[in-house]
C-alpha positions in Angstrom: -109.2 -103.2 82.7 -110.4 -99.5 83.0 -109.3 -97.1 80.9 -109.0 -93.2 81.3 -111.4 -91.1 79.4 -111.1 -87.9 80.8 -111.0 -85.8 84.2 -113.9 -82.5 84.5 -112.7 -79.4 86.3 -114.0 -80.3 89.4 -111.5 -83.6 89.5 -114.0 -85.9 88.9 -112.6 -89.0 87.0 -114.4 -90.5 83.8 -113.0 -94.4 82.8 -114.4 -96.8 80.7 -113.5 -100.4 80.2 -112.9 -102.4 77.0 -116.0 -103.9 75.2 -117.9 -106.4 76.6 -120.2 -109.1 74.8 -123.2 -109.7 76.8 -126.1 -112.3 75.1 -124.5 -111.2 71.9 -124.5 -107.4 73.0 -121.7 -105.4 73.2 -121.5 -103.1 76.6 -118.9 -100.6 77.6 -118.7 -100.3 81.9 -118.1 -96.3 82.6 -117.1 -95.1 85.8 -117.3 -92.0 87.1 -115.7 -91.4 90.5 -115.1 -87.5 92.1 -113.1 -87.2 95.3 -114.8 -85.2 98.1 -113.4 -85.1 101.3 -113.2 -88.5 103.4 -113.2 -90.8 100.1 -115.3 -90.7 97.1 -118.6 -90.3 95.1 -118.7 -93.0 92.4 -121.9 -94.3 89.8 -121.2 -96.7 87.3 -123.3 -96.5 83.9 -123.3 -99.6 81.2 -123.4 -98.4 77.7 -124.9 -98.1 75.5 -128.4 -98.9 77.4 -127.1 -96.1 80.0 -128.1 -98.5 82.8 -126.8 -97.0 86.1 -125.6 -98.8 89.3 -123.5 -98.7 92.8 -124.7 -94.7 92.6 -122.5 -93.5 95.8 -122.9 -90.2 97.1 -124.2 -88.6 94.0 -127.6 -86.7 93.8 -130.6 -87.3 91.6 -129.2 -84.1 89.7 -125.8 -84.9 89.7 -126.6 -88.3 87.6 -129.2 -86.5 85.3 -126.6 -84.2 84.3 -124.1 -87.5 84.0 -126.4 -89.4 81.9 -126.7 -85.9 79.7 -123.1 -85.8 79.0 -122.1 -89.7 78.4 -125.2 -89.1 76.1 -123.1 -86.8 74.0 -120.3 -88.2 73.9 -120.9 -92.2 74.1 -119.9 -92.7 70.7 -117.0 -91.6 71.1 -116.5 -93.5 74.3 -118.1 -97.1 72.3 -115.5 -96.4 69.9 -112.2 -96.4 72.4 -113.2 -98.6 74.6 -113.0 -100.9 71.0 -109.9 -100.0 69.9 -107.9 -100.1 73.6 -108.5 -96.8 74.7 -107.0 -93.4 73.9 -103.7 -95.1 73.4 -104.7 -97.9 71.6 -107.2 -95.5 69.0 -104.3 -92.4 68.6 -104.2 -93.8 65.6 -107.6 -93.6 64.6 -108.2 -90.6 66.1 -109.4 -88.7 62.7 -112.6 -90.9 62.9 -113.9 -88.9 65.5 
């Protein structure tokens, strides 16, 4: 399950899924998908090793600045995607 993290000003749509134990590691999926016309650009970006895959339609700069801003904010994004997303950490939200 994917759950919604936040939309920029542009449109572009960030998700994130629930934690996943990998070899004893715990990963978080994001995807970040921005509607242009005739579809959609998409990358997906593991957490918290910021591994980046299925880039589509994206440039070089556009996932620089990407990996910049889940940088800032993966903690935050780690902590959700434990607790069931925004809905599932309202009540938790003072430890952000």
């Amino acid at each position: 399950m994917l759950y919604p993290f936040m939309t920029l000003n542009d449109n572009t749509e960030i998700v994130h899924s629930e934690t996943i134990e990998t070899n004893g590691h715990e990963q978080v999926k994001v995807v970040i998908e921005k509607p242009v016309v005739g579809g959609f650009h998409s990358a997906t970006c593991w957490l918290p090793e910021y591994k980046w895959e299925n880039i589509n339609g994206f440039s070089e700069e556009e996932i620089k600045y990407f990996q910049d801003y889940l940088a800032s904010i993966a903690h935050i994004i780690m902590q959700l995607a434990r607790e069931g997303g925004f809905e599932g950490g309202l009540d938790n939200a003072s430890n952000f």
